[in-house]
N, C-alpha and C positions, 0 to 999 in steps of 0.2 A: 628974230632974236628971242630966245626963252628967260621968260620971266621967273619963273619959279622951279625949285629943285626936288621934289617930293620922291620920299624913301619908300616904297612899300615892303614889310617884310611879310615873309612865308607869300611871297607872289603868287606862285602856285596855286593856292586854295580858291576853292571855290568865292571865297570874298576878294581872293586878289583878280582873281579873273572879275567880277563886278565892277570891282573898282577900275581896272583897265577898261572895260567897257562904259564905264559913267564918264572917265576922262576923256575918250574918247575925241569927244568934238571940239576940245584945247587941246589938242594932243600936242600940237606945232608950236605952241606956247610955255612948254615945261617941259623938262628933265625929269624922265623918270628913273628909279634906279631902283630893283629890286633885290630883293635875298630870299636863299631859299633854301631847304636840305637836300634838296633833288636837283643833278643837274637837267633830267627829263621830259618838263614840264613845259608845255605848247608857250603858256603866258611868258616864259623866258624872254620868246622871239619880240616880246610887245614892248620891251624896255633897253631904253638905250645902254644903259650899263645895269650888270647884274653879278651878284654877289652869293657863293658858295659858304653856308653858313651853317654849324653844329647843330645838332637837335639842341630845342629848348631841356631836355628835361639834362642836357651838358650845361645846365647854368653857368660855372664859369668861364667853358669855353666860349659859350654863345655871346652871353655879354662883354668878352675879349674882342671878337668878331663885329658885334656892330659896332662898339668907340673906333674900332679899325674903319669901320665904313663911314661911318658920322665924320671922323678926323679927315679922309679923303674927299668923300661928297660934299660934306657941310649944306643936308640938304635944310631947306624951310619949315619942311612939315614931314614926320614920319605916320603912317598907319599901317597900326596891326594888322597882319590876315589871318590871327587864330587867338582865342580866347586864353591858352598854353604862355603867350606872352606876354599877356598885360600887365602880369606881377613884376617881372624884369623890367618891360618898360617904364612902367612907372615908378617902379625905385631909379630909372636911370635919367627919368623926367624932372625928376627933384633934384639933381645932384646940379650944381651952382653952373660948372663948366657947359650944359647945352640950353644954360636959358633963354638963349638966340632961339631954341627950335620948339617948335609947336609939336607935340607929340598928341596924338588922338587916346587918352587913356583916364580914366579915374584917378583919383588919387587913391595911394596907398591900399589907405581903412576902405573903401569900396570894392576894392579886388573879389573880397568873400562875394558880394554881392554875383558878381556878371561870370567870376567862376571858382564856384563852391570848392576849396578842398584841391584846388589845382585841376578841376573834374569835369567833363564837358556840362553844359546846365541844365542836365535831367533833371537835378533835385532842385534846382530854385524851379526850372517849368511846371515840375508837379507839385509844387510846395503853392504856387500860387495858381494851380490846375489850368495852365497853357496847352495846347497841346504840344505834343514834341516825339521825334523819333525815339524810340529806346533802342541805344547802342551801348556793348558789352565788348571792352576791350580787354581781352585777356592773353599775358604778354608771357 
């Protein structure tokens, strides 16, 4: 029998692959269900149900998309697999209707914090001299 229903979104990412691999050893014990923009992605195959979902930077589409998949799953716990969502999640963490779900996110006012400007966290890494890759996305 499965105990718990956990959402992961952006599966795909190198953190959702983590996190599939940390579950790993309750895997037989939970429901997982991911989302993602790529239907391509190997991690798809690790999750019992999975979910085709807009880019974040389609805010209203994306956040249409997962109340669609929360309204279906009604999972326990959601976690991000990319720093691009934590703004939306946690505006959608506070909103009265999923106070049943444990969403893995800061609130609000910390977003600037874990991601500057909507922007991967080159500048808060170099701002507090972390080391960190420098990546240049130009669209």
């Amino acid at each position: 029998m499965k105990n718990g229903n956990i959402l992961i979104t952006s599966v795909g990412s190198l953190v959702g692959w983590t996190l599939l691999a940390a579950l790993h050893p309750i895997r037989s014990r939970i429901t997982l269900v991911g989302c993602n923009t790529s239907p391509v992605s190997p991690t798809l195959f690790d999750c019992d149900r999975v979910y085709l979902v807009p880019k974040t930077f389609e805010a209203d589409a994306y956040r249409q998309a997962l109340r669609g998949i929360v309204g279906r799953e009604q999972p326990d716990l959601i976690i991000p697999g990319r720093d691009e969502e934590l703004a939306i999640l946690s505006e959608m963490a506070a909103d009265p209707e999923w106070s049943a779900i444990r969403v893995l996110v800061p609130p609000p006012k910390l977003i600037p914090v874990f991601n500057p400007g909507g922007h991967p966290k080159s500048p808060t890494c170099g701002h507090l001299k972390i080391p960190h890759p420098i990546v240049v996305f130009k669209v």
